[in-house]
N, CA, C and O atoms as a Maestro MAE file, in Angstrom:
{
 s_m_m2io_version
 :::
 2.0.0
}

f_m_ct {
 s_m_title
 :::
 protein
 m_atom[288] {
  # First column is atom index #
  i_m_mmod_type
  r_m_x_coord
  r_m_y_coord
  r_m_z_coord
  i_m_residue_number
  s_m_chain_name
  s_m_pdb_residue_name
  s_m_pdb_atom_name
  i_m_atomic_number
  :::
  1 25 9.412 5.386 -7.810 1 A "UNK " " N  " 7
  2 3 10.186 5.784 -6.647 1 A "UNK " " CA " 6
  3 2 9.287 6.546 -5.677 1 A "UNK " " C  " 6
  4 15 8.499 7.416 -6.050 1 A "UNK " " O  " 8
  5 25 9.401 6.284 -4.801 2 A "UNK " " N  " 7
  6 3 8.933 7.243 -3.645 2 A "UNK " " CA " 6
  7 2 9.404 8.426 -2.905 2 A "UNK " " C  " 6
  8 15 10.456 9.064 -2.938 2 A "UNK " " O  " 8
  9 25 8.358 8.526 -2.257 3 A "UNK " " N  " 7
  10 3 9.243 9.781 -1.293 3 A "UNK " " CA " 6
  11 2 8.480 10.302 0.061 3 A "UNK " " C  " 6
  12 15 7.295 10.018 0.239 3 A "UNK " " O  " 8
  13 25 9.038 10.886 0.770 4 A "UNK " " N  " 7
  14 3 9.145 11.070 2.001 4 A "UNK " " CA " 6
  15 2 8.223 12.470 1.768 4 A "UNK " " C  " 6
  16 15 8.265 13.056 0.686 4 A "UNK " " O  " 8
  17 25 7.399 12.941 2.872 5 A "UNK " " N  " 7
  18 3 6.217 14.691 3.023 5 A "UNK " " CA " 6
  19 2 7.175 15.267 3.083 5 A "UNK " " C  " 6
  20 15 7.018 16.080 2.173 5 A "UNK " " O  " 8
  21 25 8.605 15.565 3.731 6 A "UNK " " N  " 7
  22 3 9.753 16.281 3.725 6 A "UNK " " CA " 6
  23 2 9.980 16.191 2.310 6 A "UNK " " C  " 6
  24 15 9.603 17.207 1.727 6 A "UNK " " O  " 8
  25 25 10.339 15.548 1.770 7 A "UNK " " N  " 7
  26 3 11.572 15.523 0.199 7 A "UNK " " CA " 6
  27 2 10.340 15.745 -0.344 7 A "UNK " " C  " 6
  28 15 10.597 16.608 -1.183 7 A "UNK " " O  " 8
  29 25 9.377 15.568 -0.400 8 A "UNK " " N  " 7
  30 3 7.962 16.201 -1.548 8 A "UNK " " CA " 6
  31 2 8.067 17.745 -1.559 8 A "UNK " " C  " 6
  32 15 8.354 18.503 -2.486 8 A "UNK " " O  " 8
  33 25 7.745 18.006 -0.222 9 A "UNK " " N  " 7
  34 3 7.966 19.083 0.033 9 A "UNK " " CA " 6
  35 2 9.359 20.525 -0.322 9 A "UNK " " C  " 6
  36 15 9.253 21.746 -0.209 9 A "UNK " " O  " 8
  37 25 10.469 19.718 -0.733 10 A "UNK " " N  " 7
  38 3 11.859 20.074 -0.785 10 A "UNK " " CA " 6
  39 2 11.448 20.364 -2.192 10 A "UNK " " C  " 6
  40 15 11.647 21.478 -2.678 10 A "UNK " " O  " 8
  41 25 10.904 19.435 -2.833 11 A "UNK " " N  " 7
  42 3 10.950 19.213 -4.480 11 A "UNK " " CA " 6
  43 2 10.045 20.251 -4.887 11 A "UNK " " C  " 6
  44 15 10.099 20.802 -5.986 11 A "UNK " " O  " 8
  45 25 9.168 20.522 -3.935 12 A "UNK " " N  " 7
  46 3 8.285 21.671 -4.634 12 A "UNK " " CA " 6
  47 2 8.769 22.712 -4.365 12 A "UNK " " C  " 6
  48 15 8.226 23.534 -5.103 12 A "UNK " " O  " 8
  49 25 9.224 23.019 -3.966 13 A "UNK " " N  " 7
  50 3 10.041 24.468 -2.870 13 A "UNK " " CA " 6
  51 2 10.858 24.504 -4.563 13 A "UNK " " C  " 6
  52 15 10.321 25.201 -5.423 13 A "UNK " " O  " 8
  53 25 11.896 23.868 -4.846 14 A "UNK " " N  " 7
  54 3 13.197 24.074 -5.555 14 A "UNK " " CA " 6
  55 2 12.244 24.263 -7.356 14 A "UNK " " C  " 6
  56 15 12.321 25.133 -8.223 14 A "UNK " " O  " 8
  57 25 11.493 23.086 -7.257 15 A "UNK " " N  " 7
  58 3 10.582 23.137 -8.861 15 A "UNK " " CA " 6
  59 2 9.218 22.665 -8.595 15 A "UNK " " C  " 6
  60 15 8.720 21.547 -8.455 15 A "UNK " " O  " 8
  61 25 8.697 24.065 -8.565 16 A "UNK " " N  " 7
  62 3 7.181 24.203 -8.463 16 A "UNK " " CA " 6
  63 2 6.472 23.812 -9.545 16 A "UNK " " C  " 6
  64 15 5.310 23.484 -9.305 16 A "UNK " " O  " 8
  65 25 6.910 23.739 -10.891 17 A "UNK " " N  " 7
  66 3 6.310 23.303 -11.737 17 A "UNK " " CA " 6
  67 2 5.885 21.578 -11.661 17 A "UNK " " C  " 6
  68 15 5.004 21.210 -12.437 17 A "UNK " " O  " 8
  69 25 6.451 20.653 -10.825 18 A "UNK " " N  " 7
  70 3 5.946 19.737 -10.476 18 A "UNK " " CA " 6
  71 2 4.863 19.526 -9.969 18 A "UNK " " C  " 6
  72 15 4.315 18.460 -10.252 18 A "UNK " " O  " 8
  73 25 4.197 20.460 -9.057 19 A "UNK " " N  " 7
  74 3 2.891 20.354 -8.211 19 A "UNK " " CA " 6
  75 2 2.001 19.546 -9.088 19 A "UNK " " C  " 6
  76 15 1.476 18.461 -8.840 19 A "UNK " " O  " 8
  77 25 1.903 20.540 -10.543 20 A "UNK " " N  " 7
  78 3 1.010 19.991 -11.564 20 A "UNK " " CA " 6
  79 2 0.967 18.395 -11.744 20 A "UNK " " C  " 6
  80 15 -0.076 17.828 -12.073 20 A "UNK " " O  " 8
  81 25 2.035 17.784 -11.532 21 A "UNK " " N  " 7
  82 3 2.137 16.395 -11.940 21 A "UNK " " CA " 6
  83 2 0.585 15.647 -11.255 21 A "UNK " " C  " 6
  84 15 -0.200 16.436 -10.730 21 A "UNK " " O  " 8
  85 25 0.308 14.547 -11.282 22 A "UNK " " N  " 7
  86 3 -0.221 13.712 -11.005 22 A "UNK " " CA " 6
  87 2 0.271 12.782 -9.540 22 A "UNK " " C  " 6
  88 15 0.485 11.591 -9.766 22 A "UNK " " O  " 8
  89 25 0.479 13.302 -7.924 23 A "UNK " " N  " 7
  90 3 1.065 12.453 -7.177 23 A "UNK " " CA " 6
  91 2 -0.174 11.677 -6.322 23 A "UNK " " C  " 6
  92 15 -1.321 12.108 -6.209 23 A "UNK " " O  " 8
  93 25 0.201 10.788 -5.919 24 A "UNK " " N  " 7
  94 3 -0.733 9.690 -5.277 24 A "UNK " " CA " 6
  95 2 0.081 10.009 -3.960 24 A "UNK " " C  " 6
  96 15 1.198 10.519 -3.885 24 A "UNK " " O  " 8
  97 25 -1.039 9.437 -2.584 25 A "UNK " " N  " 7
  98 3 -0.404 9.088 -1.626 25 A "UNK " " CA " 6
  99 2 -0.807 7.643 -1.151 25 A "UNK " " C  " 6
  100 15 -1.935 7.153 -1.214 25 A "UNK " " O  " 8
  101 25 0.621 6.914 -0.540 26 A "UNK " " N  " 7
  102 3 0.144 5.385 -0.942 26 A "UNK " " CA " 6
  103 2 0.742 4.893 0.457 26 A "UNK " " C  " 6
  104 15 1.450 5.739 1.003 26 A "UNK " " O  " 8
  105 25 0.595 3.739 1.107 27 A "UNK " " N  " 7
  106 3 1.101 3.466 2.485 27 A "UNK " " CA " 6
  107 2 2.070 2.038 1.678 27 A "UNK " " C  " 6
  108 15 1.783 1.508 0.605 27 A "UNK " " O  " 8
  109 25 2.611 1.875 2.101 28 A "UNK " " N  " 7
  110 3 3.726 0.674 2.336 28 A "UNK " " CA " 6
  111 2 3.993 -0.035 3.461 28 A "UNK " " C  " 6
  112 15 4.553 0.396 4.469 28 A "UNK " " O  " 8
  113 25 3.475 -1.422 3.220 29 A "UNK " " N  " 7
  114 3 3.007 -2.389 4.045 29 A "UNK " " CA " 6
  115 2 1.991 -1.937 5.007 29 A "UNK " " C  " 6
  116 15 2.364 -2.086 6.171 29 A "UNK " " O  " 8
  117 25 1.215 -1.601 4.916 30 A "UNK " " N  " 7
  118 3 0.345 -0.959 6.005 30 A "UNK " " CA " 6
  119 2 -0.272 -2.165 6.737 30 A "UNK " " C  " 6
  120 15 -0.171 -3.307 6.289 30 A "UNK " " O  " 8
  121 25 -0.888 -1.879 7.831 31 A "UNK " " N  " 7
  122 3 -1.724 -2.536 8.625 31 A "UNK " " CA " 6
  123 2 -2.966 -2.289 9.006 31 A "UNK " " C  " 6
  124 15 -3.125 -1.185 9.528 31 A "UNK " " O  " 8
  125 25 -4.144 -3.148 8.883 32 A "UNK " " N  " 7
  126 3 -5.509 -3.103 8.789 32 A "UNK " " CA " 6
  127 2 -6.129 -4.694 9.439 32 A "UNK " " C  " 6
  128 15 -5.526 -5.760 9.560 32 A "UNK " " O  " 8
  129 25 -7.355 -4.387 9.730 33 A "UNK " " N  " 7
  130 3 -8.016 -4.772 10.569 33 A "UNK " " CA " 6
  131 2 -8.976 -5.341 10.464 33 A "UNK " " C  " 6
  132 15 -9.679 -4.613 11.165 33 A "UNK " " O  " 8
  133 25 -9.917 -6.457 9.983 34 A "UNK " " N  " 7
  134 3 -11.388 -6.663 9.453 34 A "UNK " " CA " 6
  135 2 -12.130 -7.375 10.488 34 A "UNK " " C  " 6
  136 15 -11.743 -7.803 11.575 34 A "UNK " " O  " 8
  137 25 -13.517 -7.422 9.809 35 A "UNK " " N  " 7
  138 3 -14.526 -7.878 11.232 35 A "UNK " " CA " 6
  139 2 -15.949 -7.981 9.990 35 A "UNK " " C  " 6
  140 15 -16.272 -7.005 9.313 35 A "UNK " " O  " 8
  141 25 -16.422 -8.898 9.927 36 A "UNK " " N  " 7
  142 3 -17.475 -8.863 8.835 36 A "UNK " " CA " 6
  143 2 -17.606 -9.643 8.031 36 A "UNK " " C  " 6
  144 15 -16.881 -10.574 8.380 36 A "UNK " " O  " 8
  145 25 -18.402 -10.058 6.524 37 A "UNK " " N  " 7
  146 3 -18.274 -10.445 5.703 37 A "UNK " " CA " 6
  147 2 -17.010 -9.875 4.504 37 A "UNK " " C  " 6
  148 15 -16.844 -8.706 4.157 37 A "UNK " " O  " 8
  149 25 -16.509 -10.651 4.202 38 A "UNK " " N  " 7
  150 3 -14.820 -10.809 3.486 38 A "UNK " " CA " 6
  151 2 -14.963 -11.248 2.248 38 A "UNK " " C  " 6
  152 15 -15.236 -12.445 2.151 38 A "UNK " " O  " 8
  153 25 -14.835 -10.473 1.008 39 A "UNK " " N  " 7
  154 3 -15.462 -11.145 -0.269 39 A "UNK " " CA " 6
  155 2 -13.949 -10.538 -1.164 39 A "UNK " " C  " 6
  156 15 -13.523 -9.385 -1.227 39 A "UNK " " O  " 8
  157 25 -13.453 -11.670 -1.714 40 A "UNK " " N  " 7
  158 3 -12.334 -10.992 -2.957 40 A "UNK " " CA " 6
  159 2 -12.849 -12.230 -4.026 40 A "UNK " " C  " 6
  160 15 -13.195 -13.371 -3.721 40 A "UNK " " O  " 8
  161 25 -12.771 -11.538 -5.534 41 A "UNK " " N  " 7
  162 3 -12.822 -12.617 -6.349 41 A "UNK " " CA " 6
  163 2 -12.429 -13.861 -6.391 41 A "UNK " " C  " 6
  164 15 -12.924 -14.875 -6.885 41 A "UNK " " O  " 8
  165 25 -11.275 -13.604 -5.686 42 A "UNK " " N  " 7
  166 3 -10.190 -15.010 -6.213 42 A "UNK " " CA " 6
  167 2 -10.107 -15.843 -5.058 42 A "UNK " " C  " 6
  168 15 -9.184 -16.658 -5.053 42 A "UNK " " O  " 8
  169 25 -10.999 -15.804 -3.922 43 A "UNK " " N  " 7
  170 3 -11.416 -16.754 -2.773 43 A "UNK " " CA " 6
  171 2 -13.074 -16.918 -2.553 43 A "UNK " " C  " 6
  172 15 -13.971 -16.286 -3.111 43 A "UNK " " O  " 8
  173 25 -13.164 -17.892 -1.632 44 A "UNK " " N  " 7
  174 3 -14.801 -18.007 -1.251 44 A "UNK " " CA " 6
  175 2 -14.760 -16.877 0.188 44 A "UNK " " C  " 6
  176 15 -13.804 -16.756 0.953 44 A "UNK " " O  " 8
  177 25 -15.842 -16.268 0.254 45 A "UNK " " N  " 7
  178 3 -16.273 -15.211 1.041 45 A "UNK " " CA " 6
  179 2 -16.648 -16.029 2.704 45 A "UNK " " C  " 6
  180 15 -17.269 -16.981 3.177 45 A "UNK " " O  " 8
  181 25 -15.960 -15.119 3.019 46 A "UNK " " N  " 7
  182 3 -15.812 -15.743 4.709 46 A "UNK " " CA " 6
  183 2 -16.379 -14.645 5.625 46 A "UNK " " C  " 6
  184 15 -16.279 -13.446 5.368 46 A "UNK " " O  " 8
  185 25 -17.135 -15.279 6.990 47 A "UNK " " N  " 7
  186 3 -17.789 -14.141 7.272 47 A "UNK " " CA " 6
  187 2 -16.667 -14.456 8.856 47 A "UNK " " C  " 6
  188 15 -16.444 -15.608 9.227 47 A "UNK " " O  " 8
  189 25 -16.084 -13.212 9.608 48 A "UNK " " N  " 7
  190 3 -15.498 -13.304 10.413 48 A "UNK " " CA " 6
  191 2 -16.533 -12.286 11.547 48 A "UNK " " C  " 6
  192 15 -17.189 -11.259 11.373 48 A "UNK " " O  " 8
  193 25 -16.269 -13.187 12.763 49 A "UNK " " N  " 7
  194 3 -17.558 -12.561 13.999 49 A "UNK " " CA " 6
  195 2 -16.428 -11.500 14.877 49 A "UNK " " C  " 6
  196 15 -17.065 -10.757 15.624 49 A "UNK " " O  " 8
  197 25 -14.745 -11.244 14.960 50 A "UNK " " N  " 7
  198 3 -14.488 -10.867 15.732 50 A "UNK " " CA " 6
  199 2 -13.203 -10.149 14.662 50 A "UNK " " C  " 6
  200 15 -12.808 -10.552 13.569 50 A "UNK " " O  " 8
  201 25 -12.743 -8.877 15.522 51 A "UNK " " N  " 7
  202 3 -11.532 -7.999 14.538 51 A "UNK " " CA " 6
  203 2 -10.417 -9.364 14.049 51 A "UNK " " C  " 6
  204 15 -10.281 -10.263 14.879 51 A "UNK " " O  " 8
  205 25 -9.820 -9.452 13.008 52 A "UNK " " N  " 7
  206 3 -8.860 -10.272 12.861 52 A "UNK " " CA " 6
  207 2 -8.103 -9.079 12.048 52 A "UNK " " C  " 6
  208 15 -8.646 -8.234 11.336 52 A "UNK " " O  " 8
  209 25 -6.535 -9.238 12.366 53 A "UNK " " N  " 7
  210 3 -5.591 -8.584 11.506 53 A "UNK " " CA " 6
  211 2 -5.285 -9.390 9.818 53 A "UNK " " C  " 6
  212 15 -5.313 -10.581 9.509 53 A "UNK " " O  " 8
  213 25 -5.075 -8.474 9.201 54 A "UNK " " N  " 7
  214 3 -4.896 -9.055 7.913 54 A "UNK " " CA " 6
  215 2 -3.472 -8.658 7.264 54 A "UNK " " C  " 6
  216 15 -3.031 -7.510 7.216 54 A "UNK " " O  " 8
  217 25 -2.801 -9.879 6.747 55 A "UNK " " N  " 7
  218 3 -1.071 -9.755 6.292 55 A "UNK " " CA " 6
  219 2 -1.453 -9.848 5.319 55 A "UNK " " C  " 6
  220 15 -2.309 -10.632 4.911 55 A "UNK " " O  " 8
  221 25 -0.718 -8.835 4.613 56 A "UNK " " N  " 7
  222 3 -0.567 -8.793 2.790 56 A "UNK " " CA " 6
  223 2 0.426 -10.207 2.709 56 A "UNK " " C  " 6
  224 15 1.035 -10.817 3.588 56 A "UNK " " O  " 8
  225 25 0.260 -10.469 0.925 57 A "UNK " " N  " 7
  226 3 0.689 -11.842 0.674 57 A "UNK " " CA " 6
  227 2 2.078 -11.523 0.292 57 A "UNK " " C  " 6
  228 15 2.576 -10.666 -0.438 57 A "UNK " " O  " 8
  229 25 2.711 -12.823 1.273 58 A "UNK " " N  " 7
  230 3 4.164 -12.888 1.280 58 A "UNK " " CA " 6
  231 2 5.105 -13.185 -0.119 58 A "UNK " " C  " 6
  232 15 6.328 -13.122 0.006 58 A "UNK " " O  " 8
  233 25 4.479 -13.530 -1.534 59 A "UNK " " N  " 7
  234 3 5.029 -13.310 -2.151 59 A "UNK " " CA " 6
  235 2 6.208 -12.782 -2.945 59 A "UNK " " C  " 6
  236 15 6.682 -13.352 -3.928 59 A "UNK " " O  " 8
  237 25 6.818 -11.157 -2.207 60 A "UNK " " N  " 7
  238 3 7.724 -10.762 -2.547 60 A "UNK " " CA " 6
  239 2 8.662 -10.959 -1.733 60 A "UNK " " C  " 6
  240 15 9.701 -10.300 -1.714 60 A "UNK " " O  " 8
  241 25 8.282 -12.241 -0.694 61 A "UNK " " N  " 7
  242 3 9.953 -12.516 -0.498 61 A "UNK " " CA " 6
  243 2 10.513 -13.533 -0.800 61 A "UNK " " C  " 6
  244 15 11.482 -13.816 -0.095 61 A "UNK " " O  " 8
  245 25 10.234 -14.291 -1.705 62 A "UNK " " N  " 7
  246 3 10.438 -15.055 -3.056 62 A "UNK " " CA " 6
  247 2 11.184 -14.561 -3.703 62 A "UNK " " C  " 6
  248 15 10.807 -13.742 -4.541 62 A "UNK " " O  " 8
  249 25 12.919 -14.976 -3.499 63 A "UNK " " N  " 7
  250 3 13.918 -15.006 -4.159 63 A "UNK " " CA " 6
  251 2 13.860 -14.371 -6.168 63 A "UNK " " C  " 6
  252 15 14.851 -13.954 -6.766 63 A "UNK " " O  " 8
  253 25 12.942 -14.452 -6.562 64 A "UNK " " N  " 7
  254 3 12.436 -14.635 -7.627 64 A "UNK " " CA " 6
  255 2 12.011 -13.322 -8.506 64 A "UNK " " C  " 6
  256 15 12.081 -12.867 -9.648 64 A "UNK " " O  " 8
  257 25 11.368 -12.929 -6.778 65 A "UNK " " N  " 7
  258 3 10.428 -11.729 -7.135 65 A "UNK " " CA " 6
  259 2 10.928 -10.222 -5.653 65 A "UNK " " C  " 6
  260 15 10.389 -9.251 -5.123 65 A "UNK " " O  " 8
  261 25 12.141 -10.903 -5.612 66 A "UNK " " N  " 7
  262 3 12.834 -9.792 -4.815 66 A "UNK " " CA " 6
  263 2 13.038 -7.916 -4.798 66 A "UNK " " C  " 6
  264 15 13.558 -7.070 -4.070 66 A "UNK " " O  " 8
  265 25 12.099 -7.984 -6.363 67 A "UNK " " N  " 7
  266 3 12.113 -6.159 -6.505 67 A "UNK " " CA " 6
  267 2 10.709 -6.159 -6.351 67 A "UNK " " C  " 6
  268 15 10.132 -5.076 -6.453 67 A "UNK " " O  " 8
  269 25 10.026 -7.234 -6.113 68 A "UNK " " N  " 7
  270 3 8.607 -6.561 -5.937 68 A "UNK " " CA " 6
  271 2 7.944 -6.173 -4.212 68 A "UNK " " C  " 6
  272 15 8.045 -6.757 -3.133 68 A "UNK " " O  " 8
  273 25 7.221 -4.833 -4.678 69 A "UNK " " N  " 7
  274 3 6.916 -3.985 -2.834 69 A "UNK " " CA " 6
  275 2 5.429 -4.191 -3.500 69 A "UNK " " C  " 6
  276 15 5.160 -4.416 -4.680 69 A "UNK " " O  " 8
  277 25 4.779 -4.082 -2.670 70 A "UNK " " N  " 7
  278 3 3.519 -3.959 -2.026 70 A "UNK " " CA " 6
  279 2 2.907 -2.346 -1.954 70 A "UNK " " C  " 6
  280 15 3.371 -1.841 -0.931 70 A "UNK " " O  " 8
  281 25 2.328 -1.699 -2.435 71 A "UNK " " N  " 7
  282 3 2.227 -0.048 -2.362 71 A "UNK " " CA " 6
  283 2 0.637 -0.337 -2.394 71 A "UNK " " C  " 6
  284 15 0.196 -1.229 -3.119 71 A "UNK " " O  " 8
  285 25 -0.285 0.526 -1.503 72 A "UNK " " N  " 7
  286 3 -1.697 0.732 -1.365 72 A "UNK " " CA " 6
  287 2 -1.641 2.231 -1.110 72 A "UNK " " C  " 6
  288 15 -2.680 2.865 -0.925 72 A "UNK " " O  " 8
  :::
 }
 m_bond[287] {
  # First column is bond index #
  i_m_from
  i_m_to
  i_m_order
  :::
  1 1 2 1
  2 2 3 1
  3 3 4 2
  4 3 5 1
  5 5 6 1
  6 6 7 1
  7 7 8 2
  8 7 9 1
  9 9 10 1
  10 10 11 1
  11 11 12 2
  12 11 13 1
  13 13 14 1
  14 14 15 1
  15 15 16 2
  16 15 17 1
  17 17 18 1
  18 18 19 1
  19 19 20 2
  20 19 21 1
  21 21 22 1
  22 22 23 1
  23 23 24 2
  24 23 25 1
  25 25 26 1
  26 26 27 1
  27 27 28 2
  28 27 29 1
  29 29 30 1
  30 30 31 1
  31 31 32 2
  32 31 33 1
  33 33 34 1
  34 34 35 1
  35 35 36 2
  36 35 37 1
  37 37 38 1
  38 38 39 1
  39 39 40 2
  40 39 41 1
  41 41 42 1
  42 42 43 1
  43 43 44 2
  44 43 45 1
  45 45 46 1
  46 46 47 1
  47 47 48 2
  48 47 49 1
  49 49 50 1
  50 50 51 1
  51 51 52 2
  52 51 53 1
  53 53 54 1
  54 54 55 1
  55 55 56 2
  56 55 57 1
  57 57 58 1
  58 58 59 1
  59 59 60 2
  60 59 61 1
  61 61 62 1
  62 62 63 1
  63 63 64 2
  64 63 65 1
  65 65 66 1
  66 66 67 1
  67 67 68 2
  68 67 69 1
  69 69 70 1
  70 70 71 1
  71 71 72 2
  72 71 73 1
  73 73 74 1
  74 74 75 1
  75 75 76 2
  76 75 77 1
  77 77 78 1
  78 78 79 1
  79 79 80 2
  80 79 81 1
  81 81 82 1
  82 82 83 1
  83 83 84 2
  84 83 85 1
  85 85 86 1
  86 86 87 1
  87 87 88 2
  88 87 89 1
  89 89 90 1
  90 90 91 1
  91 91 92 2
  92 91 93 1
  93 93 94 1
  94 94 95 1
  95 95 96 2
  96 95 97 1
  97 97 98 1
  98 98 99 1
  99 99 100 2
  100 99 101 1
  101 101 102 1
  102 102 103 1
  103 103 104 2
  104 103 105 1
  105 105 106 1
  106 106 107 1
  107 107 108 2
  108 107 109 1
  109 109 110 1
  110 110 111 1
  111 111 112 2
  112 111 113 1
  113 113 114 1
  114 114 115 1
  115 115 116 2
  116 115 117 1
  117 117 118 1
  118 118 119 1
  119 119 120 2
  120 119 121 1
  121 121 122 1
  122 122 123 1
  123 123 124 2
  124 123 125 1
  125 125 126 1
  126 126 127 1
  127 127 128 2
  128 127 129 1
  129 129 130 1
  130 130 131 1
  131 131 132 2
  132 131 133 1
  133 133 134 1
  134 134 135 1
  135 135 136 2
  136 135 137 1
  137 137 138 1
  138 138 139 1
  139 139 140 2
  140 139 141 1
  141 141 142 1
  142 142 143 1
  143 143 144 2
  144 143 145 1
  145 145 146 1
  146 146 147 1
  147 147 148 2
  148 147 149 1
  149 149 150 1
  150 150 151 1
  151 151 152 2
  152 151 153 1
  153 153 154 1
  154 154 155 1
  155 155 156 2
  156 155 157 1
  157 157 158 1
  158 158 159 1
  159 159 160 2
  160 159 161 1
  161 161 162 1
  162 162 163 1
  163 163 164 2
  164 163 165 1
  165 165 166 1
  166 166 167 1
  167 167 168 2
  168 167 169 1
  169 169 170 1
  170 170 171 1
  171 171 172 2
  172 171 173 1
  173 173 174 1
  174 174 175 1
  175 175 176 2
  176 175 177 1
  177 177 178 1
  178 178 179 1
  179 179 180 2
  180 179 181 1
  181 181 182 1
  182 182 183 1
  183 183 184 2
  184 183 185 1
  185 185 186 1
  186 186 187 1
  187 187 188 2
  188 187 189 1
  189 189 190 1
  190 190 191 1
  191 191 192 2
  192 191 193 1
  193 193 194 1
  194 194 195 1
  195 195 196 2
  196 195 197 1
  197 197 198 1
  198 198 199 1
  199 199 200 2
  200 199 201 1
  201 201 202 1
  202 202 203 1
  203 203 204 2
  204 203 205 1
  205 205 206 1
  206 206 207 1
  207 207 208 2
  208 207 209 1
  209 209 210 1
  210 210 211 1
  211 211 212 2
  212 211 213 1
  213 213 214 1
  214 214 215 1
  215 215 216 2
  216 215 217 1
  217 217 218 1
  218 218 219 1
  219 219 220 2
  220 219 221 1
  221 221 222 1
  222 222 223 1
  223 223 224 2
  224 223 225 1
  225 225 226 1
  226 226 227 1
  227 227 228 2
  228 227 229 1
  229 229 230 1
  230 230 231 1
  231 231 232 2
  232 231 233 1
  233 233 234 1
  234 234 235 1
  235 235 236 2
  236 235 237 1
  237 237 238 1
  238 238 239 1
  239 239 240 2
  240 239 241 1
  241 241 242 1
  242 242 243 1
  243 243 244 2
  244 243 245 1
  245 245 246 1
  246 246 247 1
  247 247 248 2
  248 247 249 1
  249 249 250 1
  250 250 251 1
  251 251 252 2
  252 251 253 1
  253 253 254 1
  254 254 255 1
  255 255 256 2
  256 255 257 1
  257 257 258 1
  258 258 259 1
  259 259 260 2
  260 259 261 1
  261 261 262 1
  262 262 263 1
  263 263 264 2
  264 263 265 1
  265 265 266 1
  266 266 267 1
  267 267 268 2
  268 267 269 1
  269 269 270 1
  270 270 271 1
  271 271 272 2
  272 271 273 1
  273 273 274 1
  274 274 275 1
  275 275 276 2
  276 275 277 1
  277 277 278 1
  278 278 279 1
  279 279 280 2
  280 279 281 1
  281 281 282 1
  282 282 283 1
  283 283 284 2
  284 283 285 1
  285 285 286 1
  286 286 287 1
  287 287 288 2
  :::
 }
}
């Protein structure tokens, strides 16, 4: 589950003993930008000469796989 810098914030205020936990900060669906050589295992490496935007894979909107999010 996630949460909002407000409700993080709420949660530590009320039980400070949480701080200790382990929290990540993660973007959801974010947006990014590449320009360069492009290397992932599971494709052949492409070299791009100018900014191109990059879409995460549409996968989770596949009826199938409808509880799955995307978190970076």
């Amino acid at each position: 589950m996630g949460s909002t810098p407000k409700r993080y914030r709420r949660l530590l205020i009320k039980d400070p003993s949480k701080a200790h936990l382990r929290w990540s900060v993660v973007r959801q669906n974010p947006e990014a930008y590449v320009s360069g050589t492009v290397r992932h295992p599971d494709h052949k490496t492409i070299r791009l000469d100018d900014w191109h935007r990059v879409f995460t894979n549409t996968e989770n909107r596949a009826p199938a796989m409808r509880h799955l999010v995307f978190i970076d």
